[in-house]
N, C-alpha and C positions, 0 to 999 in steps of 0.2 A: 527316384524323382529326377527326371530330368532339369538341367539349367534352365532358369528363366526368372522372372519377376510373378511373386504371389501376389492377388487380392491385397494384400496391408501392404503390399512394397517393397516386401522383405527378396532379395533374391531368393530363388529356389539352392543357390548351392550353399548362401548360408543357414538356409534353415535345416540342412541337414547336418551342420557340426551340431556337438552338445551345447545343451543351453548353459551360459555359463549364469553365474550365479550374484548378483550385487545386494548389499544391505543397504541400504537409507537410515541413516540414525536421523529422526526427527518427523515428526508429522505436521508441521506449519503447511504453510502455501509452498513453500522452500522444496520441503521433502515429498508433498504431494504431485511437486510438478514433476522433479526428480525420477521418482517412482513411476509413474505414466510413463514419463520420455522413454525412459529404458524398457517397460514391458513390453510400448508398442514396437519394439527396436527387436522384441523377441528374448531376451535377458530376461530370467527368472530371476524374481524378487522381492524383497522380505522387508517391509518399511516397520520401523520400530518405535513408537513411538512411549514415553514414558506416564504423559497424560491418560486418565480414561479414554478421548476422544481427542479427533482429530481436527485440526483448523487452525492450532500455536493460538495466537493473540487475537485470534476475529473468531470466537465462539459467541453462543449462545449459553444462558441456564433460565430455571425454572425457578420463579420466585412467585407461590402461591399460584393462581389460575395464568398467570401472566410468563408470556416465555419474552427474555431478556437481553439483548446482546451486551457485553461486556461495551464496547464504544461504538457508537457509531463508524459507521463507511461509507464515504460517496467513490466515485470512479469516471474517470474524464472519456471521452472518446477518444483522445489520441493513444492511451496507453496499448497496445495491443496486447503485448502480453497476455495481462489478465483478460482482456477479453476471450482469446486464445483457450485459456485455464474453463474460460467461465462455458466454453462452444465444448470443451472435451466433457466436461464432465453431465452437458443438458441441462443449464443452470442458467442459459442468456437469457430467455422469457422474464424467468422470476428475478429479474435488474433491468430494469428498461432505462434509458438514457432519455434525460429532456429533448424535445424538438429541435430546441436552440437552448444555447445559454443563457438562463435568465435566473440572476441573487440578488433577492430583495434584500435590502439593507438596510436597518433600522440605526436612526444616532437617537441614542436616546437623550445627547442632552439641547436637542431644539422642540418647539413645543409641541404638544398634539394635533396631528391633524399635516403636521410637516416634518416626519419623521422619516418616509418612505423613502427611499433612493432604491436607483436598482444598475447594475450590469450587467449587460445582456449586448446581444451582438445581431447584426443586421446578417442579409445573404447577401455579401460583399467579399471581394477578395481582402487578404489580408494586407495592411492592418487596417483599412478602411470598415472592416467589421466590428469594428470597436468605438468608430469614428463617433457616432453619434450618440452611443453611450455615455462616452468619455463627456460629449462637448452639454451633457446636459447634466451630468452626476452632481446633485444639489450639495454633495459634501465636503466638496470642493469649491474653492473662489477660483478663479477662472484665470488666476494667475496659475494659481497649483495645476489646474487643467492644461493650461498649455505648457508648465515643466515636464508634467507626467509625461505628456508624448513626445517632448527630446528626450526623457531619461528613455523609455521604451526604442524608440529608432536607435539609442547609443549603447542599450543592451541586445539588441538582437545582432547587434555589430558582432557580438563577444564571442568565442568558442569557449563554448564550457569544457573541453577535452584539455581546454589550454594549463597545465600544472601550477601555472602563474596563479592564474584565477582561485586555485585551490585555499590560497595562504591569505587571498583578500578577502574583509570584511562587507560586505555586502552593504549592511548601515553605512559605513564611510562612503562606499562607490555612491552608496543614493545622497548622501549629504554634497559629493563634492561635483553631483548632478543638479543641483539644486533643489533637491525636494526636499521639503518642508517637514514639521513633528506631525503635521496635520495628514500630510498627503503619505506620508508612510502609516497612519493608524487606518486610516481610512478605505487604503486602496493595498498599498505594500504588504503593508503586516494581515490585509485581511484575508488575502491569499497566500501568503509567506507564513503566515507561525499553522496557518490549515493545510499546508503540504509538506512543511517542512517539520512542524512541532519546535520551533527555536523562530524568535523577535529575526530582526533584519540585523540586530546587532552581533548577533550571532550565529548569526552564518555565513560557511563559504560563500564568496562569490560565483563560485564555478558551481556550485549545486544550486544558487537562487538565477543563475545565470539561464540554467539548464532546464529548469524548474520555469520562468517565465518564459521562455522560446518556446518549448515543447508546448508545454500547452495552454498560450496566448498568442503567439506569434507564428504559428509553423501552417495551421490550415484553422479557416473560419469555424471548422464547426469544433474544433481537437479540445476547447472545452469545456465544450456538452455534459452536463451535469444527470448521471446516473447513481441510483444505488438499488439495494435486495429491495425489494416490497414483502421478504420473508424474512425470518430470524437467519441471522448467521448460521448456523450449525445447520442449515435447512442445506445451505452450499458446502459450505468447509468439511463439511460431517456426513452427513447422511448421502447427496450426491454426491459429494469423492470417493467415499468408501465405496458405494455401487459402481460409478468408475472402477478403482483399486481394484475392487473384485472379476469385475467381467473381463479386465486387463489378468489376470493370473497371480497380480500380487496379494502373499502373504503380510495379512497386517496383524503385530502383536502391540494392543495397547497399555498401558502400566505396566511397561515394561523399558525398565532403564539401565541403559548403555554404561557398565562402569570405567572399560578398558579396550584399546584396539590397539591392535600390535601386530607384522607381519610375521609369518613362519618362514620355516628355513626354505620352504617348498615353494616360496614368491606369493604365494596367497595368504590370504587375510584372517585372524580372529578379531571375532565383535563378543568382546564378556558379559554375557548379563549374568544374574543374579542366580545360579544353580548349572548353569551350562553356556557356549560356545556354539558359537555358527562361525562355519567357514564362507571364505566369499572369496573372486576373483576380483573386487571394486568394493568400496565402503566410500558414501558420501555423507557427512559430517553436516545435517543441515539443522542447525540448532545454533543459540546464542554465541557472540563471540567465547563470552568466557568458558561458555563448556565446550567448545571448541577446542579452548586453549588446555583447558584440564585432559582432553583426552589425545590430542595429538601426541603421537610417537616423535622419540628424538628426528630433529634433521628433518621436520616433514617441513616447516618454514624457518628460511631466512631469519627471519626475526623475530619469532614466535610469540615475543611480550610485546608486539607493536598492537596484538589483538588486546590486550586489557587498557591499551590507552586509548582503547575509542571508547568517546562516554556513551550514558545511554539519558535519553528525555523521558519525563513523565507526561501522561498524560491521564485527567480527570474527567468523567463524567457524572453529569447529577441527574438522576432524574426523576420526575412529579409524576404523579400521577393526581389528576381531578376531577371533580365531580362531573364537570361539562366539557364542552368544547369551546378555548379561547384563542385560537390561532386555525388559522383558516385554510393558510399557506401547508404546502409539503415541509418548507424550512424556510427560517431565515435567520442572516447573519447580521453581527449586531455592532455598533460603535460607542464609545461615550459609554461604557458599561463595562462591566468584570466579565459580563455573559458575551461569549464569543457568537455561538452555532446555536437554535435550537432546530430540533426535530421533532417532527412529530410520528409518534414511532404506533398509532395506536393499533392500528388495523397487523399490520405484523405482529405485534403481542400478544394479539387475541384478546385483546380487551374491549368489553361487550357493548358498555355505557361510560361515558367520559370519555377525557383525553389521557394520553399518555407523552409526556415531551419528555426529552431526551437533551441537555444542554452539553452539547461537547467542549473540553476545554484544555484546547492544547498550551505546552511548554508553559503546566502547570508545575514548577519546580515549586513555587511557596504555599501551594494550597493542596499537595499530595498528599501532607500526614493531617492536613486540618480535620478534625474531628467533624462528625456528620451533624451534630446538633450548630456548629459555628455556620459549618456551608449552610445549613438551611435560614440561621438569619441573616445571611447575606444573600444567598442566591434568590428565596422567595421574595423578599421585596425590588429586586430586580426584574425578576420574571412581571412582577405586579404593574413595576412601572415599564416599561415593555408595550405591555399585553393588557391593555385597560380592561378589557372581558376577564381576566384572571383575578381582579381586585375581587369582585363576589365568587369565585371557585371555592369551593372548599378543597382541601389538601386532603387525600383519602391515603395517598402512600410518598414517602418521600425517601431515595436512597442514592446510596452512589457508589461507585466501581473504580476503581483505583488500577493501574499499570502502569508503576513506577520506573520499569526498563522499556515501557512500550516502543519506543524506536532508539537508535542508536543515534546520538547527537552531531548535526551538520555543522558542527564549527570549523571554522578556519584550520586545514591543513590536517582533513581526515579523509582527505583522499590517500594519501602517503600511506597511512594506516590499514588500508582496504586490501585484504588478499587477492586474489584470482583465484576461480578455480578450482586450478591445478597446484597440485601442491608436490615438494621436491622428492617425494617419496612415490614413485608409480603405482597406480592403484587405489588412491587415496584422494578425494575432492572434497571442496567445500561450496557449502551451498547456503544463503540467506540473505536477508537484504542489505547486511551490513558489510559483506561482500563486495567489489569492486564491478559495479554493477554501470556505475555511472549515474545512477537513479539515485532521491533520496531516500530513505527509511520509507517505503510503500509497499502495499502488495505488489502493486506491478514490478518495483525492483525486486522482489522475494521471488515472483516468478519469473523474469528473466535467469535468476542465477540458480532457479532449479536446471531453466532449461541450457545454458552451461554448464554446470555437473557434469548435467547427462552429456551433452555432447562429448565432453573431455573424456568420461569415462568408456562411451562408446565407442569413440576413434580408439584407446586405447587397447577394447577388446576385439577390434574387429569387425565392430557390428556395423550397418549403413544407418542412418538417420531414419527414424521413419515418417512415409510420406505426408503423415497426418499432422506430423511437427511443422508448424510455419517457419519461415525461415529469419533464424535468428537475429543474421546482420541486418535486416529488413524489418526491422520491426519498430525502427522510428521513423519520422516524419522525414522524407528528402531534405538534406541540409539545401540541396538546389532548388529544389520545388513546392517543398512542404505539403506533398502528396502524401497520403496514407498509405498504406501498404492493404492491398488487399487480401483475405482470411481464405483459405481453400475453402470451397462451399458456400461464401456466403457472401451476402452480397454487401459491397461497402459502405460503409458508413451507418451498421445494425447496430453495431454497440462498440462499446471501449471500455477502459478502464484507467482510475489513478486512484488507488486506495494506499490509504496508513489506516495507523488505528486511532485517528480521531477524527476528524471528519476530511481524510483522507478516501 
C-alpha cells in the first residue's frame, strides 16, 4: 500500500503498522465515546463493561408492558459533544430539540388560572433574547426582574476557567448581587439544581458560572430544549452497541475489571474474573471511586483526592394514570417539592393513559424515603399542579433511586478533578467527574471520553480520526459565542446538555 490518506482519514502508512490494542474499562457514555474515538482512529478494542448493558446511569428497563428509563434527560443545543455522540451513533432523529426555548413554569402557590409563567427567548442577539421573557416572567416583581439582569451582565463578566471562581459559593455571589430567596427559587435554582443537581448554596461559582454563560449567555438558541422521544437504552444500548460493532470493537458485558497493572514489557494487564487481556492503552472510565480502587501505584499525584469528590443523589417518581392530565411535553414547577414533570408516555409504550415522570434533583433527604411516604407527598402535589389529575385514578405508582448519580459541584472540586492523562503512560481516565470543565452531565461524560481517546491516541501514534470533531472547538466562542459547526451537518440540528435528572 502505497503512502496516502484512506476513506476514514487514516494515513495509508499508518494503517499498515499493527493494530495495537486498548481496553476501555467501563461502558457509560464515558467509555462508549472512548471506545469509538479510538476504533475510528484504527486501534483495536475491547470495552468492558461490568453491567449487563451499556449506557452507566441513563438506561432503560422493563417494568410490566412499560419500558422505563431510570431518570429523565433533556439536552441543550450548545453542548456539542453529546450532540456529536448522538450523530455517531444514528441517534439525532430519535432527540429533536425545541424550535426555540420555551419552560412552562408553574408556582403552585398563586391561584388557578395564574399559575402559568414561562422562559423562552426571542430570535434576538444575545442577551436581548431573553429580554422579553425576563421583562414579563409573572414570578418575579419587577424589582427581582431588573436585579436578575445585572446579576446575569455581572456573571457573563466571570471566567469560569478562573480557579478563584472554583472555592466561591455561587448562593453568596447571587446574595451579594442582590437577588432575592424569591428570584433564586424561581429563576436561579430552577435552572441550577436541574444542571447542576446541588441548591445555589452549593455550588461552585465557576461551575454555576460556566453553567449559566454556556447555555444562556453564549448564542440565542444554546438553550434549546431537547430530549429521546424513545427509552434510553434505545440510544445508550442498542444504537451504541451497533456503533461499537460496525467500529470492530469487542464488547464484554458482566464482566468486571478487578486489577490493572503494567508488565515488565511496558504494556498493560486488565484482570477480570478467570483470565487477562493485554493492552498497549487501558482507559479507566468508570466512577471516581473505582477508579481509585484500581489505579496502580504512582498513576496519580494524589490519588485520595478522587474519594473526596462527593457524589449527589438524584430521585425520580413516577405515576402512571388512567387519563391524560397534562398536556405539555413538561413542565417545571415553583412553590412545590415537585421540581420537573414529564410526560414520558408515548416513549413507554403505554397504550391508554398518561405516564409522568417527576424528576427530582439534589434529592439528598428524600433518597432513602420510602415509596409508600413519596407517594403521600408527591400525589397530592401532582393533584394540586395538575387540576385534571384530581379525578385520575393512580393505576401504577414507583420510583428509581441514584444515589451516586453525579458527583457533587461544591466549592473547590475543581482542585479534586483529574485530567486525563495520568503519571503512568498508557493509562487515562475518563468520566464526567473528570476535569472536564462541565458539571456532572452527559455532555461532560462525553467530552472526557473524547480526551482519553485523544491522549491515549497521540501516545500510540495514531492520527485523530477525521470523523471526531474537534475537541478544543466544541464550545461556544468566548469572543463570539458562535457554535461550532459538526462535519456533515448542518448547524444548529441538534445539541446537547444531559445529567441524569432532568439534565
Amino acid at each position: 500500500m502505497t503512502d496516502g490518506i484512506r476513506p476514514d482519514g487514516v494515513p495509508t502508512a499508518e494503517a499498515d503498522r499493527p493494530a495495537r490494542h486498548a481496553v476501555v474499562v467501563g461502558g457509560g457514555l464515558a467509555g462508549l465515546t472512548a471506545a469509538l474515538s479510538l476504533a475510528d482512529a484504527g486501534v483495536r478494542v475491547t470495552l468492558l463493561e461490568g453491567r449487563p448493558r451499556l449506557g452507566g446511569l441513563a438506561f432503560s428497563f422493563r417494568r410490566g408492558d412499560l419500558t422505563v428509563d431510570n431518570g429523565q434527560h433533556v439536552y441543550l443545543r450548545c453542548c456539542t459533544a453529546y450532540r456529536w455522540f448522538l450523530d455517531r451513533i444514528g441517534g439525532t432523529d430519535l432527540a429533536p430539540l425545541q424550535d426555540r426555548l420555551d419552560v412552562p413554569v408553574l408556582d403552585a402557590a398563586r391561584p388557578e388560572g395564574r399559575r402559568l409563567g414561562r422562559i423562552r427567548r426571542d430570535a434576538l442577539p444575545v442577551p436581548l433574547h431573553l429580554g422579553r421573557s425576563l421583562a414579563t416572567y409573572p414570578h418575579l416583581s419587577l424589582a427581582d426582574r431588573a436585579r436578575v439582569g445585572r446579576a446575569a451582565l455581572a456573571l457573563q463578566a466571570l471566567d469560569p476557567a478562573d480557579p478563584a471562581l472554583d472555592e466561591r459559593n455561587f448562593g453568596e455571589w447571587l446574595a451579594a448581587h442582590g437577588q432575592s430567596a424569591r428570584a433564586v427559587e424561581a429563576l436561579w435554582d430552577l435552572v441550577g439544581v436541574a444542571t447542576l443537581n446541588a441548591t445555589a448554596s452549593d455550588v461552585s461559582l465557576g461551575l454555576a458560572a460556566m453553567v449559566f454563560k454556556t447555555g444562556l449567555l453564549s448564542d440565542p438558541g444554546a438553550a434549546d430544549i431537547g430530549w429521546a422521544r424513545v427509552p434510553l437504552g434505545e440510544l445508550h444500548d442498542r444504537l451504541a452497541r451497533k456503533a461499537l460493532d460496525s467500529a470492530g470493537v469487542s464488547i464484554e458485558v458482566r464482566t468486571r475489571v478487578t486489577s490493572v497493572s503494567k508488565k515488565e514489557n511496558g504494556r498493560w494487564s486488565v484482570q477480570v474474573p478467570g483470565r487477562s487481556l493485554e493492552a498497549d492503552a487501558v482507559v479507566l472510565a468508570v466512577p471516581q471511586r473505582e477508579a481509585h480502587a484500581l489505579l496502580p501505584a504512582g498513576a496519580l499525584e494524589a490519588p485520595e483526592r478522587l474519594l473526596d469528590i462527593d457524589t449527589a443523589p438524584i430521585l425520580n417518581v413516577h405515576v402512571v394514570l388512567d387519563r391524560t392530565v397534562l398536556s405539555r411535553p413538561f413542565v417545571a414547577a415553583i412553590g412545590t417539592p415537585v421540581q420537573w414533570i414529564f410526560d414520558r408516555t408515548h416513549a413507554s409504550g403505554l397504550k391508554d393513559g398518561q405516564y409522568l415522570a417527576l424528576s427530582q434533583s439534589a434529592a439528598h433527604q428524600e433518597i432513602d424515603t420510602p415509596v409508600a411516604e413519596l407517594r403521600e407527598r408527591y400525589l397530592p402535589e401532582l393533584r394540586r399542579l395538575l387540576p385534571l389529575a384530581r379525578d385520575a385514578r393512580v393505576r401504577d405508582f414507583f420510583v428509581t433511586r441514584e444515589r451516586t448519580a453525579t458527583f457533587a459541584p461544591s466549592p473547590g472540586v475543581g482542585r479534586l478533578r483529574p485530567g486525563a492523562r495520568t503519571k503512568v503512560p498508557g493509562l487515562y481516565l475518563a468520566g464526567a467527574w473528570t476535569a472536564t470543565g462541565w458539571p456532572a452531565t452527559m455532555e461532560g461524560a462525553v467530552r472526557s471520553g473524547v480526551s482519553a481517546a485523544d491522549a491515549a491516541l497521540s501516545a500510540l501514534g495514531r492520527p485523530r480520526p477525521s470523523r471526531l470533531f474537534a475537541f478544543d472547538e466544541a464550545s461556544p466562542s468566548p469572543a463570539t459565542g458562535d457554535l461550532p459547526r459538526l462535519p456533515g451537518r448542518r448547524p444548529g440540528v441538534t445539541g446537547a446538555f444531559v445529567r441524569g435528572g432532568t439534565r
